[in-house]
N, C-alpha and C positions, 0 to 999 in steps of 0.2 A: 712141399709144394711152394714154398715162398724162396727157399733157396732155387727153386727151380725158376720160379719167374723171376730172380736176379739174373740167372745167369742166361736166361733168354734176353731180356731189357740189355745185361752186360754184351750179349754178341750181336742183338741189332744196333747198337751206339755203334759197333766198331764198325760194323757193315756200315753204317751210314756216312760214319768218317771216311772208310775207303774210296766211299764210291764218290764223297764229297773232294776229297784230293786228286781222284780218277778228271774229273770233271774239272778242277781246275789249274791240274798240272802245265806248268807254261814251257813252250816249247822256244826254239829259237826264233821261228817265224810265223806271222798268219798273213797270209793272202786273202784280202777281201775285194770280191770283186762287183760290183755295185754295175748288174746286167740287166740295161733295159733296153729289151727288147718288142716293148710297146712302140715298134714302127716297122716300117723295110725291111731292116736288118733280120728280123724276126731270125729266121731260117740259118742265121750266120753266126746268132746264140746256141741256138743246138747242138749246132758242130763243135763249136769252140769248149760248152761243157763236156761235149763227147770225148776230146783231146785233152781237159782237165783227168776226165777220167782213169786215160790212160796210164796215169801214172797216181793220182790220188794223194788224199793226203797221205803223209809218211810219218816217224819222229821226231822230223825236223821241221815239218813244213805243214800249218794247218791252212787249208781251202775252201774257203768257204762262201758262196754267192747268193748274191739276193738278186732272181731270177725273176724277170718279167718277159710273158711268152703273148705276143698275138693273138697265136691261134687259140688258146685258153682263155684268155683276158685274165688271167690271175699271177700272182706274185707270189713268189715262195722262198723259204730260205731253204737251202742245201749246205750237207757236208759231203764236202768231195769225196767217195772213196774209189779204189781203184776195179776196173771190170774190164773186161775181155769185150763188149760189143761195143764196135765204133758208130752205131745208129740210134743206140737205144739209152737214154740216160736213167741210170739204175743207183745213184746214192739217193740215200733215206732224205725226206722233206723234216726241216726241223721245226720249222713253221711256215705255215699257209698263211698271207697277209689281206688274201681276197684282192680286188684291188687296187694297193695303193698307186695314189702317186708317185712314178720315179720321177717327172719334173720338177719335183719340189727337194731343196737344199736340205727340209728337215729330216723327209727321208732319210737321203744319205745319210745324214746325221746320228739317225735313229740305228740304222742298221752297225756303222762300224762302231758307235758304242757299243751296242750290244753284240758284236763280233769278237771286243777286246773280251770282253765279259765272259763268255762261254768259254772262249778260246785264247787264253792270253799266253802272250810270248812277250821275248826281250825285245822284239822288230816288226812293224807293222809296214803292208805294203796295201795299199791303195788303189785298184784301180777303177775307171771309170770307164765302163763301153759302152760304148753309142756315136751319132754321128756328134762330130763337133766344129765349131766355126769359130775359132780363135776368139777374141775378146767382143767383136761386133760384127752382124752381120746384116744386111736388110732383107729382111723375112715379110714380107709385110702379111699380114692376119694373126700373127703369131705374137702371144701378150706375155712375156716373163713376169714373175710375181715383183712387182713394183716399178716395171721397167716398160720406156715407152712400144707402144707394139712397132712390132719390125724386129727389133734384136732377138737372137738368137746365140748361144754360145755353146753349152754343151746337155747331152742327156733329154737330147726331146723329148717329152710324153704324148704322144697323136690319139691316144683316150681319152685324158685330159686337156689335152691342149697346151705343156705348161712346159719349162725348161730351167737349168738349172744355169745361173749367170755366171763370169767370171769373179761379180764380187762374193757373190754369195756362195761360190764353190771357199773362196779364202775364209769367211765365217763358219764354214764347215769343219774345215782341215782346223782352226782355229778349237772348235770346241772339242774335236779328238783330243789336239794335241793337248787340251788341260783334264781331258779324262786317264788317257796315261802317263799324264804328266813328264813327258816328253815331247821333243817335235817326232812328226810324223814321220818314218824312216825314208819312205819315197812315196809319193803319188803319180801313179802314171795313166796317162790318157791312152784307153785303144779308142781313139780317134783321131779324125783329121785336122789338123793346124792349128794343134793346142799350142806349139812350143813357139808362145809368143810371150816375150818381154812381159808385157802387162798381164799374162796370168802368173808368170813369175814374181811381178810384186806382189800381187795376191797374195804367194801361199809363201812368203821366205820367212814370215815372221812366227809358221808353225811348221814347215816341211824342211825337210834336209837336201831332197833329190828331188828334181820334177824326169820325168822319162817322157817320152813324147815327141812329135813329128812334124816341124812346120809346113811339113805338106799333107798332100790327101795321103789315105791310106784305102788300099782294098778292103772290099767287102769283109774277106776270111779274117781280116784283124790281124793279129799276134800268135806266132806256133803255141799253143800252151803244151803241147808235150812235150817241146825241146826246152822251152823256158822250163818245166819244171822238173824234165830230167836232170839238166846240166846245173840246177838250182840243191840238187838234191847227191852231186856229186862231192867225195871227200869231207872234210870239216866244216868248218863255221861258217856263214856267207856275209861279207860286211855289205852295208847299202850299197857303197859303191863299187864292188864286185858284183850284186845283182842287178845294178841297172846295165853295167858292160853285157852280163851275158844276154840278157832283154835286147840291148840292141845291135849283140850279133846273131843270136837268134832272128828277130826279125828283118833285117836287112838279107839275110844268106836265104832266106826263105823266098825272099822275091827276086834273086841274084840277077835273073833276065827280064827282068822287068824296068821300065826307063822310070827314072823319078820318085823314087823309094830313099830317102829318107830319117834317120832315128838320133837321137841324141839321150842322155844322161847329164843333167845340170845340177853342178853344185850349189845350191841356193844358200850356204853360210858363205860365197862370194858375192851376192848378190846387195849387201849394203856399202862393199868396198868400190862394185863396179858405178854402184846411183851416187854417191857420192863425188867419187870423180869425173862424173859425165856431168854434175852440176856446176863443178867447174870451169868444163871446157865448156856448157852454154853459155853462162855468163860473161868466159871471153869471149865467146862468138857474138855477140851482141853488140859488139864493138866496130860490125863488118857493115861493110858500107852495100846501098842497094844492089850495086851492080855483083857485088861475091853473093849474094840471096838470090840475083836472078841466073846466075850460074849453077849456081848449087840445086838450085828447084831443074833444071831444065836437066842438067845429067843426070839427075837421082831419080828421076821419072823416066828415065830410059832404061833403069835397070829390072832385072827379070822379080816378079812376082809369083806370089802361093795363090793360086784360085783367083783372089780377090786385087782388084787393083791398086786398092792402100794397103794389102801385106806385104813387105820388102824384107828380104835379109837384113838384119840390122848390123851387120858388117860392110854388107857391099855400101848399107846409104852412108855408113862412116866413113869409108872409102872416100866420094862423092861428095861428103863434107869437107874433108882433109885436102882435098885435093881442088879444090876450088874457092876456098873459106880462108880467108885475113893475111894470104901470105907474106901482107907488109909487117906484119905485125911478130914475124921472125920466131925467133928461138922459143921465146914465152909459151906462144901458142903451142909447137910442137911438142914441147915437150907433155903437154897438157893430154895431147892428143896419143902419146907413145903411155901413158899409163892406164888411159881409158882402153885402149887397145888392148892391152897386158891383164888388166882387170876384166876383161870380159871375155876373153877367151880362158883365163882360169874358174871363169864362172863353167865352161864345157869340160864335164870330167869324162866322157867319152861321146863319139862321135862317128857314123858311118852310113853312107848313101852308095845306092847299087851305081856301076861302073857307067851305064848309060844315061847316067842325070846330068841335066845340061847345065844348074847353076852353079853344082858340087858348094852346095850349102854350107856355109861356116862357123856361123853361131844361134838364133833364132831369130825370127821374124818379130815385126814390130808395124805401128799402127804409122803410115807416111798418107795422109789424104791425098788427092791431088784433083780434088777442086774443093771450090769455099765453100759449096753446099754441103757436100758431106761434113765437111768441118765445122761447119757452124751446127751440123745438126748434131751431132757427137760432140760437139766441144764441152758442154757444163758436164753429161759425164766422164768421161775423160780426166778433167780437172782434179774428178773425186778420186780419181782412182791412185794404185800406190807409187805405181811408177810415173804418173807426171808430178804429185807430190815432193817424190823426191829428187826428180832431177831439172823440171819446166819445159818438159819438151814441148808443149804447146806455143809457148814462148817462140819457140823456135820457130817452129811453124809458121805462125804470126806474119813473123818476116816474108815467108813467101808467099803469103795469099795474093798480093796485088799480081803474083804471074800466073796463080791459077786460074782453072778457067770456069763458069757456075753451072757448068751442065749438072742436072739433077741423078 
């Protein structure tokens, strides 16, 4: 009898080990997709888990979503597996969270730790659906946790009421990145006009890749069964091979549509590029009123994302370059040929459907053009990473006397 209860004791240890290594064998990738669908969008989560499905996770690639639905009012965590019905979402619920806040940072927080946790791999991918509104937007009734109302940035909660900011999305990616003690492999937005500079300074100091679209994006969001087909094709997938196929996936999918869109950013270029843009400000500063009152006048004729202060931050370097100290010769140029160099090696891939009118170059960025908005954005602003590190405010500064103070 007691050799018997050894040897049962002996083969539930081993069971428990098995099933304990089953559970935390790491694969090469997890997909965490952070779906809140507590708004509009509701009906355009369905589908896109439905198209998760279609191909599911695999042994390369775990999928995993923290699903917030409307029509329920509840929160869930899912493991993707793969099914045969394109209407009907059929992977297992791993937890029911009742429900929470998706406009709150700590959520996200909460979920891709415990994402690494269950499901750990060598490559963590990020994403975040919902609508999104680049780094500020005027919302007015709408109060982000610490943030004056009106701003809005990404992951609305319309249960709540709440939203997730551009800074507090980088104290997020921040706490991952010290839970796997790595940066973050990519974070990508299926939203609109993420792919702006200053959510870049945000996340460079824990992300590798931002993925994302300085313009709107349709309702349907991202193919998720071509993404994770062609994710799940031949060997190994490095970040920067999945953001490429991410944004040819998503651009081929809207191929006839006008104003579509995607890029892949290397964000270990991102202290090379602030760096030397803080040099070419401070020789800019040298320029006398009348190259400020030129520079504001053509930079404000160029094409915009949605918003009238989102500009291509190429076209306005353009526009600076080309109207900005040309007394001041070789110096300056050459200041202006590294920042250029340094900021397009910041785009590790790049692609907008055939019919877009500003054939986009590198990502949008915050250009006000009047003093009210500036003055009401300017203390945050200030704080954030990318005027820290380069002064664009500064800059701006200069041209306020030619703005104009429409509210």
């Amino acid at each position: 009898m007691r050799l018997l209860i050894i040897i049962l004791t002996a083969m539930t240890a081993t069971s428990n080990a098995v099933g304990s290594a089953e559970k935390t064998k790491q694969k090469e990738w997890t997909f965490l997709v952070f779906l809140n669908g507590f708004n509009n969008l509701d009906r355009f989560g369905l589908e896109d888990i439905n198209e998760m499905e279609m191909v599911g996770s695999t042994d390369k690639v775990n999928v995993v979503v923290q699903w917030a639905s409307m029509s329920s009012r509840k929160v869930k965590r899912l493991y993707i597996q793969k099914d045969n019905d394109k209407y009907k979402i059929t992977s297992p619920v791993i937890e029911d969270l009742g429900s929470a806040d998706m406009g709150s940072y700590k959520e996200l927080e909460n979920f891709v730790k415990w994402g690494a946790e269950k499901y750990p791999a060598k490559h963590y991918f990020v994403d975040i659906w919902n609508h999104g509104n680049g780094w500020q937007v005027d919302a007015e009734g709408n109060v982000a946790q610490g943030v004056e109302p009106g701003v809005r940035n990404i992951s609305y909660d319309d249960i709540h009421g709440t939203e997730i900011t551009t800074e507090q999305l980088g104290v997020a990616m921040q706490t991952f990145a010290k839970a796997i003690e790595h940066k973050v492999d990519i974070v990508g937005m299926d939203a609109c006009l993420m792919a702006m500079v200053e959510v870049a300074g945000e996340l460079a100091s824990s992300t590798q890749f931002l993925a994302a679209s300085e313009d709107l994006e349709p309702g349907p969001g991202w193919p998720y069964d071509v993404l994770l087909t062609e994710w799940n094709k031949g060997g190994r997938k490095s970040p920067s091979f999945v953001g490429k196929i991410l944004t040819k996936a998503y651009v081929k999918s809207y191929w006839n549509d006008d104003d579509i869109s995607f890029a892949s950013y290397d964000l270990s270029k991102y202290d090379k590029f602030a760096s030397k843009t803080k040099v070419l400000f401070s020789r800019l500063q040298q320029c006398n009123a009348s190259d400020w009152e030129k520079a504001f006048k053509e930079i404000k004729t160029y094409p915009t994302y949605t918003h009238s202060s989102y500009v291509d931050m190429e076209y306005a370097f353009r526009g600076l370059e080309k109207t900005m100290c040309s007394e001041f010769g070789m110096g300056i140029g050459a200041a202006w040929r590294k920042v250029r160099t340094s900021m397009n090696r910041m785009v590790d891939y790049k692609e907008s459907t055939p019919g877009h009118k500003y054939s986009p170059a590198t990502m949008s960025f915050w250009f006000p053009k009047s003093s009210y908005e500036y003055k009401r954005f300017k203390t945050r602003y200030q704080a954030m990473q990318f005027d820290r590190d380069t002064g664009w405010t500064k800059i701006v500064e200069n041209m306020i006397p030619f703005m104009s103070n429409w509210q």
